[in-house]
ZAMARGU-4260 file (C-alpha; in steps of 0.2 Angstrom, whole numbers, plus 5000, padded with zeros to 4 digits):
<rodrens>
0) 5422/5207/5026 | 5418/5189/5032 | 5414/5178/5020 | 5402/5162/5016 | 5407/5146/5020
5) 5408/5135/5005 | 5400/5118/5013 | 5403/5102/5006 | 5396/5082/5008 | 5409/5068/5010
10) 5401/5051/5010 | 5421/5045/5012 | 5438/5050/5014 | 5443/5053/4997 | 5427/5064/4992
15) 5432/5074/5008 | 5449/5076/5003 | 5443/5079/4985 | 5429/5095/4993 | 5443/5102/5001
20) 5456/5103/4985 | 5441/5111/4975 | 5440/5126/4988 | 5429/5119/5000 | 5428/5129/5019
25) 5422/5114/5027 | 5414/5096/5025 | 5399/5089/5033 | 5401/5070/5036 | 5394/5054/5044
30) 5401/5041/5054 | 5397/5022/5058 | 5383/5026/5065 | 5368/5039/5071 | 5369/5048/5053
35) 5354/5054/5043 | 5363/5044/5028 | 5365/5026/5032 | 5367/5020/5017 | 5383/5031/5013
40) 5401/5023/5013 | 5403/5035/5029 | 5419/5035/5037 | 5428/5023/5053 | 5429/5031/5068
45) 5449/5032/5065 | 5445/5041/5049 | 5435/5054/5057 | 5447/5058/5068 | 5460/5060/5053
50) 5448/5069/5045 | 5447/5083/5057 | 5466/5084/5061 | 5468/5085/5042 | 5455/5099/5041
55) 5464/5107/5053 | 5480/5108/5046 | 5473/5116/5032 | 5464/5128/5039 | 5448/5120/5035
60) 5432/5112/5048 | 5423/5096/5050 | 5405/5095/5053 | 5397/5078/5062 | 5380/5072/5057
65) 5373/5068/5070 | 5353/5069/5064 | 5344/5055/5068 | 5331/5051/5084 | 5340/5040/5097
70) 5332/5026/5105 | 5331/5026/5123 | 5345/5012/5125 | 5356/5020/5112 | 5361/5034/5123
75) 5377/5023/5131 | 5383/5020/5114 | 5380/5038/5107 | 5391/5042/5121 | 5403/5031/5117
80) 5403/5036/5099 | 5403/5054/5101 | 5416/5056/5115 | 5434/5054/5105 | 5429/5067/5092
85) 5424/5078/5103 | 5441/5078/5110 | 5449/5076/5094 | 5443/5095/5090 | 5427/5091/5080
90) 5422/5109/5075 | 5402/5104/5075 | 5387/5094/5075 | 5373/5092/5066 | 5360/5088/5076
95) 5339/5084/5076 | 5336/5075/5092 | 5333/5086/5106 | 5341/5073/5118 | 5358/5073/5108
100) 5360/5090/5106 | 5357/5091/5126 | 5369/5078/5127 | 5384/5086/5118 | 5381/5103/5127
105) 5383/5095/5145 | 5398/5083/5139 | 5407/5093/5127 | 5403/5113/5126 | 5417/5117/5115
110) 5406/5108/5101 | 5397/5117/5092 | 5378/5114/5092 | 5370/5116/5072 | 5352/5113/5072
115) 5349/5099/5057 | 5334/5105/5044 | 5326/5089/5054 | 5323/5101/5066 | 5309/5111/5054
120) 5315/5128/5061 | 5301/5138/5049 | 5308/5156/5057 | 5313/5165/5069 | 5302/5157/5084
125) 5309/5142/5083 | 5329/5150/5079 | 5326/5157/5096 | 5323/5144/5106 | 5338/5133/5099
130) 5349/5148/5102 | 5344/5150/5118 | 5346/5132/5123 | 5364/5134/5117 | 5364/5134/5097
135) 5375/5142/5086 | 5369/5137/5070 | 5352/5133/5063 | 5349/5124/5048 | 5331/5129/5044
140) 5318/5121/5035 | 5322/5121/5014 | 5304/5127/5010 | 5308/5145/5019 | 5308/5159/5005
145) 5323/5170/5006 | 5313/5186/5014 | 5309/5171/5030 | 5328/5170/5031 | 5333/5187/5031
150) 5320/5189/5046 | 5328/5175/5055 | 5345/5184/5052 | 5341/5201/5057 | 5330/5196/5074
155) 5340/5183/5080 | 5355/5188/5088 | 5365/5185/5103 | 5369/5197/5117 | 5386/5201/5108
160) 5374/5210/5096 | 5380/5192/5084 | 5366/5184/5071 | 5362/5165/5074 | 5374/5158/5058
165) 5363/5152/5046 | 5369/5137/5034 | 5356/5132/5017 | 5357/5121/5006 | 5361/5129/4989
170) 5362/5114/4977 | 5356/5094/4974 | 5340/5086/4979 | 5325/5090/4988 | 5312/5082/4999
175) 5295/5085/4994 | 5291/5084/5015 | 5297/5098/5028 | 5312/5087/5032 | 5311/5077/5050
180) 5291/5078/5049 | 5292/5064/5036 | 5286/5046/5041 | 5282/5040/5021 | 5296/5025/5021
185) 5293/5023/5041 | 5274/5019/5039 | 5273/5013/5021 | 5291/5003/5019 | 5298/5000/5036
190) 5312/5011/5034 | 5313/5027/5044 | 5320/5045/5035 | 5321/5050/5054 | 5334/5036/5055
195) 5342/5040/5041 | 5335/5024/5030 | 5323/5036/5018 | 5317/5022/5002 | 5310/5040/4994
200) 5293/5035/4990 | 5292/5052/4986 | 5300/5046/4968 | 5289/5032/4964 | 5273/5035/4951
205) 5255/5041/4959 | 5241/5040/4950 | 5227/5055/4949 | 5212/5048/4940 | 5220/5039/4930
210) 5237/5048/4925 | 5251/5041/4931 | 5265/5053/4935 | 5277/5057/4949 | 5269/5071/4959
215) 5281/5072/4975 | 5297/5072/4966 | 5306/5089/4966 | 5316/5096/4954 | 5334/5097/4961
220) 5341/5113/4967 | 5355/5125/4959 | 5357/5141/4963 | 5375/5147/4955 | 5365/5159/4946
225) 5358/5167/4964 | 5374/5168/4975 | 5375/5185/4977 | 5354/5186/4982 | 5358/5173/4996
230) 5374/5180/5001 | 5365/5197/5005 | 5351/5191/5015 | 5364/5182/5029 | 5367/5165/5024
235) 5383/5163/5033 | 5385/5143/5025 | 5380/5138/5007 | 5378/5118/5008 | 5379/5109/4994
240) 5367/5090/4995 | 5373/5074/4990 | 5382/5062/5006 | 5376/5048/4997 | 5384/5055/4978
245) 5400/5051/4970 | 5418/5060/4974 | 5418/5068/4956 | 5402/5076/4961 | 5407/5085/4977
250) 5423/5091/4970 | 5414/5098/4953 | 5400/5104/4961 | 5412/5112/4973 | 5426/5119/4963
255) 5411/5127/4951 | 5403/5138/4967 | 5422/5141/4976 | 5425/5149/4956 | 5408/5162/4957
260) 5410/5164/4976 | 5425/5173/4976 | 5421/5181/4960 | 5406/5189/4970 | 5419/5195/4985
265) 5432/5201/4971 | 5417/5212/4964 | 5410/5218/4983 | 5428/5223/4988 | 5430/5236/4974
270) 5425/5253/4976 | 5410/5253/4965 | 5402/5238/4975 | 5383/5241/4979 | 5371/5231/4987
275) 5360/5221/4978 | 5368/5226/4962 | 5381/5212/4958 | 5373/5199/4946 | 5383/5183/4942
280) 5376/5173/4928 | 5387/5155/4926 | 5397/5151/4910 | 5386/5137/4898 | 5403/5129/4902
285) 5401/5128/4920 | 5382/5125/4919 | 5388/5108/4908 | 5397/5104/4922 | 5385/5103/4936
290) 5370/5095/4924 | 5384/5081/4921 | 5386/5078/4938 | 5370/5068/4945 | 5357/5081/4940
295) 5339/5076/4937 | 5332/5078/4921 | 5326/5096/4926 | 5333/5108/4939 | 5323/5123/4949
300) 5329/5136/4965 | 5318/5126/4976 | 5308/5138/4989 | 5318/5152/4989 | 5309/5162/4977
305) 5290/5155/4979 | 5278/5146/4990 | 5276/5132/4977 | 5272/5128/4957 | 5268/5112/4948
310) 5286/5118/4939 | 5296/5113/4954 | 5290/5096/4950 | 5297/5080/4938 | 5280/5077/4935
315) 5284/5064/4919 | 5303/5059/4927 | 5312/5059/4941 | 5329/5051/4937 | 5346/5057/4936
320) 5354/5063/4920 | 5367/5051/4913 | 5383/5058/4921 | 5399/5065/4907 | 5414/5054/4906
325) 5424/5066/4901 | 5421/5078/4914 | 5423/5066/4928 | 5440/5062/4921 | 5445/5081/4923
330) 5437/5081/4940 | 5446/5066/4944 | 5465/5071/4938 | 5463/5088/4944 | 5455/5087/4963
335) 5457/5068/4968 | 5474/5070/4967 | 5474/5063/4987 | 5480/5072/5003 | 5491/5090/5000
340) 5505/5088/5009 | 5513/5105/5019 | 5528/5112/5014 | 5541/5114/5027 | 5562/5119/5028
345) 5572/5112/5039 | 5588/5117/5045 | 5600/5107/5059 | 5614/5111/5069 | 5626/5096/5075
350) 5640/5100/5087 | 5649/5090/5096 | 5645/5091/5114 | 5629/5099/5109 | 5610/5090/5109
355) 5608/5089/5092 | 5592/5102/5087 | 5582/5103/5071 | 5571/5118/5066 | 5555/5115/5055
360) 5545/5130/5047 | 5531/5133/5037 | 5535/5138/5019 | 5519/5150/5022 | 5507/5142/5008
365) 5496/5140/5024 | 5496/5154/5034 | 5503/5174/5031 | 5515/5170/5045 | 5528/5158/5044
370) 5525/5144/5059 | 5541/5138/5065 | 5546/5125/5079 | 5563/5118/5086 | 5567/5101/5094
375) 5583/5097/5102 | 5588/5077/5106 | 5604/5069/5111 | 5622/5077/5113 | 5631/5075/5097
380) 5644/5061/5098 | 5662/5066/5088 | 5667/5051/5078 | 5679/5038/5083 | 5679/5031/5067
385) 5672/5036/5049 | 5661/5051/5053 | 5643/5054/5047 | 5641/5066/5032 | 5630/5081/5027
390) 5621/5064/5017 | 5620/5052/5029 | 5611/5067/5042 | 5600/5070/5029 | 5594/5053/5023
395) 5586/5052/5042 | 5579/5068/5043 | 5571/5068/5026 | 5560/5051/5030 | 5542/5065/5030
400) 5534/5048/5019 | 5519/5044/5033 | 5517/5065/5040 | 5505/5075/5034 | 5524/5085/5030
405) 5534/5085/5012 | 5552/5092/5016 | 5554/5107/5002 | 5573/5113/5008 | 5585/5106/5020
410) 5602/5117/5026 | 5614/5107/5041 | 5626/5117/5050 | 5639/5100/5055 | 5655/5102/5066
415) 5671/5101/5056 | 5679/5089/5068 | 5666/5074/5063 | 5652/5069/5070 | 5641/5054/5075
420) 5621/5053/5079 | 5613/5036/5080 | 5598/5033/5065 | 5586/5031/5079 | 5588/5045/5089
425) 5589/5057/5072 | 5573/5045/5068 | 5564/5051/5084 | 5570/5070/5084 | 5563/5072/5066
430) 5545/5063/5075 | 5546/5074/5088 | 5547/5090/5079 | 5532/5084/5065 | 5523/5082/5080
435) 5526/5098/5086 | 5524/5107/5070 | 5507/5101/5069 | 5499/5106/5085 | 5508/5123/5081
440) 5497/5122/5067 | 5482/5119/5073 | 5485/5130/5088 | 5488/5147/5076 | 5472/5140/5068
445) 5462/5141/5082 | 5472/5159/5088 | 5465/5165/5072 | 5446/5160/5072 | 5447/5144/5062
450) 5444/5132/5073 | 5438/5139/5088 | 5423/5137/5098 | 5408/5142/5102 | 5411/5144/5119
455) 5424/5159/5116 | 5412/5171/5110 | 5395/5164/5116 | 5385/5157/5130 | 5370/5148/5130
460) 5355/5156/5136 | 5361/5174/5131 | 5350/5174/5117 | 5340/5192/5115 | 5323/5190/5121
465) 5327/5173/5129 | 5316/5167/5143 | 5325/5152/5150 | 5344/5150/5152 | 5350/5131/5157
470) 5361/5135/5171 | 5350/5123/5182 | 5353/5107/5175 | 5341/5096/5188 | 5326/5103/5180
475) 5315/5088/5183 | 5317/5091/5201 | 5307/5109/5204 | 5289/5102/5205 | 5276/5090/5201
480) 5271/5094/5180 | 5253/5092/5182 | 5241/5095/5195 | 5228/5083/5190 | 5221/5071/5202
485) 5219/5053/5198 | 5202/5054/5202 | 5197/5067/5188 | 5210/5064/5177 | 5207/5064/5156
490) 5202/5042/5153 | 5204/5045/5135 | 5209/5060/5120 | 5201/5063/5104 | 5207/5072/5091
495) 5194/5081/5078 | 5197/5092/5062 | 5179/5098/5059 | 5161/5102/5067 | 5155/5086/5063
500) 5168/5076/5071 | 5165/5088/5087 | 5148/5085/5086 | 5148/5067/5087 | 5161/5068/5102
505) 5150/5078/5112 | 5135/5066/5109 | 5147/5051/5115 | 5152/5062/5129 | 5137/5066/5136
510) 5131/5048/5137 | 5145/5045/5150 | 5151/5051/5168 | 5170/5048/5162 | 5182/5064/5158
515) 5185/5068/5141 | 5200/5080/5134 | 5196/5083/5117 | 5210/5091/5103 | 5199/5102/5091
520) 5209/5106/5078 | 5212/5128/5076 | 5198/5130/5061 | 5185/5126/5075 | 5191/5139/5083
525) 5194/5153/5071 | 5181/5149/5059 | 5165/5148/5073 | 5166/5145/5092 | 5147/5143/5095
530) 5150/5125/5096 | 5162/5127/5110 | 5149/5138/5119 | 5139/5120/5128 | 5155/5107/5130
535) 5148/5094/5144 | 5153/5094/5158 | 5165/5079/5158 | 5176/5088/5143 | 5190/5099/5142
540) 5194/5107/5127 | 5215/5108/5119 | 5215/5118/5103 | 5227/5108/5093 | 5238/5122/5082
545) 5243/5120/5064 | 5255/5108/5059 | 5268/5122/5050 | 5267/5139/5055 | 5277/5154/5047
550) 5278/5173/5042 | 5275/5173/5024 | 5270/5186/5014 | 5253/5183/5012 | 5251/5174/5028
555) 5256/5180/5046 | 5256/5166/5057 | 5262/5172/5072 | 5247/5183/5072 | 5236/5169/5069
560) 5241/5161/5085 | 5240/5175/5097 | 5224/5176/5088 | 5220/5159/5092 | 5226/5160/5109
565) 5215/5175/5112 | 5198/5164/5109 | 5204/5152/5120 | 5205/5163/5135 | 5188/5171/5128
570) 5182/5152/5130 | 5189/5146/5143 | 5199/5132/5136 | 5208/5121/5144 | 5224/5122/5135
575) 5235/5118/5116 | 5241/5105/5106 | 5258/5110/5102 | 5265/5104/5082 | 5281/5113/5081
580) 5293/5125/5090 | 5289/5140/5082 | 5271/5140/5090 | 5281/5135/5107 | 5289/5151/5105
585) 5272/5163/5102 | 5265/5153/5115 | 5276/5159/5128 | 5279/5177/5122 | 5263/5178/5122
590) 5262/5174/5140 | 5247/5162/5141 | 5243/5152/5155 | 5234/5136/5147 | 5241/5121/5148
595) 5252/5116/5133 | 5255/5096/5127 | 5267/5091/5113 | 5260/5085/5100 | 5272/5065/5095
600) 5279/5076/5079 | 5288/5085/5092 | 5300/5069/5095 | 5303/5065/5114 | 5311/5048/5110
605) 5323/5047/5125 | 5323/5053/5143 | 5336/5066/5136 | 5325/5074/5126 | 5312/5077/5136
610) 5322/5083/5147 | 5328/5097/5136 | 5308/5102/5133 | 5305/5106/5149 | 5319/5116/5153
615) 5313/5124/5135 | 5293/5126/5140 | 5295/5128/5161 | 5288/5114/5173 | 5272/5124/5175
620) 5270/5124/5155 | 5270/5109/5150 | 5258/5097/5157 | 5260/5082/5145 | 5268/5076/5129
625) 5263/5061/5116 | 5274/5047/5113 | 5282/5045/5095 | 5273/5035/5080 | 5287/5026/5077
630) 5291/5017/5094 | 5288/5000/5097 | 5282/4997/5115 | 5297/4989/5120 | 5306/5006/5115
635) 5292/5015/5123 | 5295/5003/5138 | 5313/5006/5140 | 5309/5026/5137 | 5298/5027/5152
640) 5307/5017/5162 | 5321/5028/5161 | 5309/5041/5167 | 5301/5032/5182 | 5317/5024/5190
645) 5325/5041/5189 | 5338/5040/5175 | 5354/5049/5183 | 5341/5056/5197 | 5335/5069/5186
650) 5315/5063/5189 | 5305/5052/5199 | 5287/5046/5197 | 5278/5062/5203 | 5289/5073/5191
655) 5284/5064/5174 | 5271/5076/5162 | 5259/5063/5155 | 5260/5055/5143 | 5247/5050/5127
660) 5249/5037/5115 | 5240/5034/5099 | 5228/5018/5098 | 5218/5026/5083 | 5220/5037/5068
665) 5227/5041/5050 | 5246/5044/5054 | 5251/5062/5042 | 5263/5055/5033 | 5271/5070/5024
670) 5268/5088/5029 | 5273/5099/5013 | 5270/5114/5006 | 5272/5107/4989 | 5253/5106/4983
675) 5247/5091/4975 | 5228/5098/4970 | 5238/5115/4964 | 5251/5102/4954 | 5238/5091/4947
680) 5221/5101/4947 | 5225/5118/4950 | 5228/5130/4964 | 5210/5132/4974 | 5214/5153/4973
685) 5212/5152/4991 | 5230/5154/4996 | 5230/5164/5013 | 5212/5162/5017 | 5204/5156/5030
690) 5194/5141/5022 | 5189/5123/5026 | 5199/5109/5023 | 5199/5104/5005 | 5202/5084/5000
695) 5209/5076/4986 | 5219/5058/4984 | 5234/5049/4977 | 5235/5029/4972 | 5250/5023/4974
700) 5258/5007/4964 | 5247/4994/4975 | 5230/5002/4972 | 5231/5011/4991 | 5222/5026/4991
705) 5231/5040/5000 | 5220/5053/5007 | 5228/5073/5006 | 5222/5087/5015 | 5226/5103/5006
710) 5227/5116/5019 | 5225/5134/5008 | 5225/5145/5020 | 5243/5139/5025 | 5245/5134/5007
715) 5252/5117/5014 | 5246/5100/5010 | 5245/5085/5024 | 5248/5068/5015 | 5241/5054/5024
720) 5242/5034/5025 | 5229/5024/5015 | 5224/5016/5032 | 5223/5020/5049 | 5234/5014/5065
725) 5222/5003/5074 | 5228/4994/5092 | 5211/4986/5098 | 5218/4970/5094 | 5233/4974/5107
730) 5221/4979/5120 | 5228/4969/5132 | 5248/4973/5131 | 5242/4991/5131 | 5232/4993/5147
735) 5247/4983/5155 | 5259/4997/5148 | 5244/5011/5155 | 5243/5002/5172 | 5263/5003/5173
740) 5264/5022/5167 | 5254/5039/5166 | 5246/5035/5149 | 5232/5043/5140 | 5225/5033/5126
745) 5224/5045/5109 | 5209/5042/5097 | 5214/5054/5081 | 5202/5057/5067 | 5206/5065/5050
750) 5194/5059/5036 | 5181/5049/5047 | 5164/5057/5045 | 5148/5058/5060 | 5144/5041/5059
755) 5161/5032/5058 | 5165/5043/5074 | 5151/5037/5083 | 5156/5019/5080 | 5175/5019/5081
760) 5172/5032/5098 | 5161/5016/5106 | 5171/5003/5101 | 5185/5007/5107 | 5177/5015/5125
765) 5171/4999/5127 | 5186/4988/5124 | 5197/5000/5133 | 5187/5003/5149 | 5172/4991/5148
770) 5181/4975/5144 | 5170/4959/5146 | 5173/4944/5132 | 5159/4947/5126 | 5156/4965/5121
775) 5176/4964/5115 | 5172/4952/5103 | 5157/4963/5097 | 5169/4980/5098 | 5183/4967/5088
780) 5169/4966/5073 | 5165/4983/5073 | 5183/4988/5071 | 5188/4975/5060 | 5178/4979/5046
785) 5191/4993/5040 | 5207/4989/5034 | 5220/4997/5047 | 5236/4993/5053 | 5245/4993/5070
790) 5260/5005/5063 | 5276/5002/5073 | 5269/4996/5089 | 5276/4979/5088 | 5291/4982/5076
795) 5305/4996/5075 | 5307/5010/5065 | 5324/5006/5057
</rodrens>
């Protein structure tokens, strides 16, 4: 029966070396750099390499986090970084960027490739696509129900008849947002979650009238009640939170799931085992145990088990428990007791004559079979004087102090006549055969599945129901990605959520000869199309998709979208506005023919990456992407210069999908399907429906409004920022950066009603493409009058 991986965080050394001695399978850790946990101790580059030959010995694997976006001139030092782990044997990365994860599977295909919950896998869409592109493992989102897993497990599956592994999180804290979609402490505290910087505003007080409370802090997670549930649905890894936490609380947390783990496989194995029928309810002991090791006040099961409740939440209080002395003192002397030595016997012969040889064996506390190796060194010398004893032999070959070896037994077969044999060469004989013992080791390991990799048993692009495979790695060189002219091509694209907003475009449209590509959010669409029935001339028409799609019980979104599709066929609409890859997916199953542009939560922020979109979508699909929130434009510079001088000859000029930056709108700060109106007003009773928009608001500790969208018929909410981007003052540097590269310039609007769409629409028109002094000035005042701000155009995203 194979069984679940028990997955553990290291923040250091010793808490890995602390997981493993509490029964942990395999540790997930971070080094110096390109970790979704910068503020972590992390470890060296030397220790990560110890790490994973340690793991090894002991039969155990290493997981690299690798989940953050990489800047365009990063890529040389991820390289860098990556590359002697890689060879050290790393068993996998964690991965979010799209451009990494292509990175690692040209450079090192015996690495695994895990899709990081970054990624916002929501089902089995979006599973697909990874496995196809060369995945072995997907990490999806932590708001997916336990039915959504199951689904991914039993449709997504290799050619070798193999299910996608699936690795969840099983215990410690939650985000309130789908993780990666998450720009909070980006936009509102300069310090990016994609970058692995998170300041969790998500656990500082909002105020709803005028209650202060702490609406977007979830209850942390613990599920030792549920194993059995989660091990019957396909979860092939349980991980276990907390990078940033103490030693104590890996090990303790660890120890207590390795104990209810096994007692769940010691239940299976018996001949009375039924599925579905083995329930494990942890001792109060063991409960004590985990609620005094970094808890918060109150815990929950997270998502597995419902959409969302206002009883997931620490509404009054989000901190952490006091931690137990006591019980970290027992953790302490029982599991961070250091590195475990291996057990090994010895036995020599020493002839005169002969090279001396030594024969080092496993004592078998590590393997069923006894691992055995023998070293020879220099001919046996017979003594001219005072002969070497039996204790003068064994003194040398004894010295295990700095190998990962402890000698247990040592038995020496001397020549009677006497003997001699120089320190240093006894010295170097015993080196060589540690040496040798250990890559024995690891070797069996591997021979026995421990530490192999994925390339043994899958290929990339084998996928069931796959569409692409990446044999042809020059896939920026096929053809041209758009067609357009520059003579008819799109001056500018706006964004709208409702009729109203639409309206107001197609009265500013009509007043001008320039084209229009407009983004009309999918209610237009399903709710009523008649205003799609006279567009003007000058206007093509994107439907812009959800934010979050998924297969819930009350909700089919697959359906929706084909659906959705159909109408804009019916219409004849130009094309869609892509949020996440699980629409990607329906998209092309479905076969349409529209165009298809990312949406910027869809993060292309290195050549690399987009790169890996196109082999994904087809250079006939997709015709444009939009450049990342959180790039500065010298990033967005250094990014699309890579793309027009031909980074490794990959692409030229003609070969480049347009690309469309943001110079208005409210950036969604938080996708979730936690919901603040159901928390703090009550649920609308609409969940599953289709119905408008609904509105309500947070204050935060400054007196800044937050606008929130609740989206009931997804039963999501979309938290925005108090104020919107606004770039007019930056007019200038941005048609610069236009004349350089294929830019569209973005106008997004959220909460804006008729009028304020009129107004913003004109200004910027006129600043943009009707520039004199004088009418920029009078644009300036219009645009001034609102409070904005110009987000991370001119500074990083750290």
């Amino acid at each position: 029966m194979r069984k679940v991986e028990l997955l553990a965080p290291a923040g250091n050394y010793e808490t890995m070396v602390g997981a493993f001695n509490a029964g942990a399978d395999a540790v997930y850790l971070g080094g110096q750099g390109f970790g979704a946990r910068a503020f972590a101790d992390n470890f060296t580059n030397e220790e990560v390499i110890k790490a994973i030959q340690y793991a090894h010995l002991h039969g155990k694997k290493i997981y690299l986090t690798v989940n953050t976006l990489l800047k365009e001139n990063e890529i040389p030092a991820f390289k860098e970084f990556f590359e002697p782990f890689a060879m050290a044997g790393l068993d996998g990365a964690i991965i979010q960027d799209f451009g990494v994860f292509r990175m690692i599977r040209e450079m090192f295909p015996w690495v695994e490739l895990h899709v990081s919950t970054q990624m916002t896998i929501t089902g089995e869409g979006g599973a697909k696509h990874l496995m196809e592109l060369g995945a072995k493992r997907i990490v999806p989102a932590r708001e997916l129900s336990l039915s959504e897993i199951e689904n991914i497990h039993n449709n997504c599956k290799f050619s070798n008849g193999e299910s996608v592994e699936i690795e969840a999180f099983i215990h410690g804290a939650m985000c309130y947002c789908y993780s990666g979609a998450c720009l909070f402490s980006s936009m509102v505290g300069e310090r990016s979650g994609n970058r692995g910087r998170c300041a969790q505003p998500c656990r500082l007080p909002y105020k709803s009238g005028k209650r202060e409370c702490y609406p977007l802090s979830l209850k942390d997670m613990c599920m030792v009640d549920r194993i059995p549930e989660l091990i019957e649905v396909g979860i092939d890894s349980f991980k276990i939170e907390g990078r940033m936490k103490k030693p104590e609380y890996a090990a303790g947390v660890t120890s207590v799931y390795r104990k209810y783990i096994d007692r769940y496989y010691e239940l299976a194995e018996s001949d009375s085992f039924e599925k579905g029928k083995i329930k494990l309810d942890a001792s109060e002991a063991d409960k004590k145990i985990l609620s005094a090791l970094y808890l918060r006040s109150e815990i929950g099961e997270g998502y597995y088990f419902r959409h969302n409740s206002k009883d997931m939440v620490t509404i009054d209080n989000p901190a952490y428990n006091g931690s137990d002395e006591n019980v970290l003192n027992t953790i302490r002397e029982k599991y961070l007791t250091g590195e475990k030595k291996i057990k090994v016997n010895l036995t020599g012969r020493f002839f005169v004559g002969e090279p001396a040889t030594i024969t080092i064996e496993t004592d078998g506390s590590i393997s069923e079979s006894i691992i055995s190796v023998t070293k020879t060194g220099d001919i046996v010398q017979e003594a001219l004087k005072k002969p070497m004893s039996e204790d003068d032999i064994t003194k040398q070959l004894s010295k295990f102090g700095n190998t990962w070896f402890e000698l247990k037994d040592i038995s020496l077969d001397i020549d009677d006549k006497g003997i001699f044999a120089a320190n240093k060469s006894l010295n170097e004989l015993r080196r060589n055969a540690c040496e040798a013992l250990l890559n024995a080791i690891i070797n069996n390991q591997k021979t026995n599945g421990i530490c192999e990799s994925s390339e043994d048993t899958l290929s990339a692009g084998s996928v069931e129901n796959g569409i692409n495979s990446h044999d042809n790695k020059e896939v920026m060189n096929r053809q041209a990605v758009t067609d357009d002219t520059d003579s008819d091509r799109d001056i500018l694209a706006v964004s709208v959520m409702n009729n109203a907003q639409l309206t107001s475009v197609f009265k500013h449209a009509s007043g001008t000869d320039k084209s229009l590509r407009i983004y009309a959010d999918s209610r237009i669409i399903e709710f009523d199309s008649n205003e799609l029935k006279d567009i003007p001339s000058n206007v093509s028409i994107y439907v812009s998709l959800p934010y979050i799609i998924r297969n819930e019980s009350f909700f089919d979104g697959h359906k929706e979208i084909r659906e959705i599709l159909n109408k804009a066929d019916d219409l004849n609409l130009t094309g869609v506005l892509v949020r996440n890859l699980e629409e990607l997916y329906v998209i092309k199953e479905s076969g349409y023919k529209g165009k298809v542009v990312l949406d910027y939560g869809l993060y292309i922020w290195n050549h690399e990456a987009l790169l890996l979109y196109k082999e994904l979508c087809g250079d006939d699909v997709l015709k444009a992407f939009n450049l990342p929130l959180e790039l500065s434009l010298h990033e967005m510079n250094e990014f699309l210069d890579s793309l027009y001088n031909g980074s490794e000859g990959e692409c030229d000029y003609s070969l480049i999908p347009e690309a469309g930056l943001m110079v208005y709108g409210r950036v969604p700060m938080m996708l979730t399907a936690g919901c603040v109106k159901n928390t703090l007003e009550g649920c609308s009773g609409n969940r599953g429906r289709l119905s408008d928009y609904g509105m309500t608001s947070l204050v935060d500790r400054t007196g800044r409004t937050l606008p929130v969208t609740y989206d009931c018929q997804h039963c999501m909410n979309i938290i925005w920022n108090s104020v919107p981007v606004s770039l007019f003052k930056k007019a200038k540097k941005i048609r610069r950066f236009s004349d350089k590269y294929n830019i569209l310039y973005r106008i997004d609007f959220t909460t804006e009603n008729e009028k304020e769409v009129s107004e913003i629409l004109n200004a910027y028109n006129g600043i943009f493409y009707n520039h004199t002094d004088k009418k920029s000035s009078e644009f300036d005042y219009i645009l001034s009058q609102q409070d904005y701000t110009t987000g991370h155009f001119e500074r990083s995203a750290d």
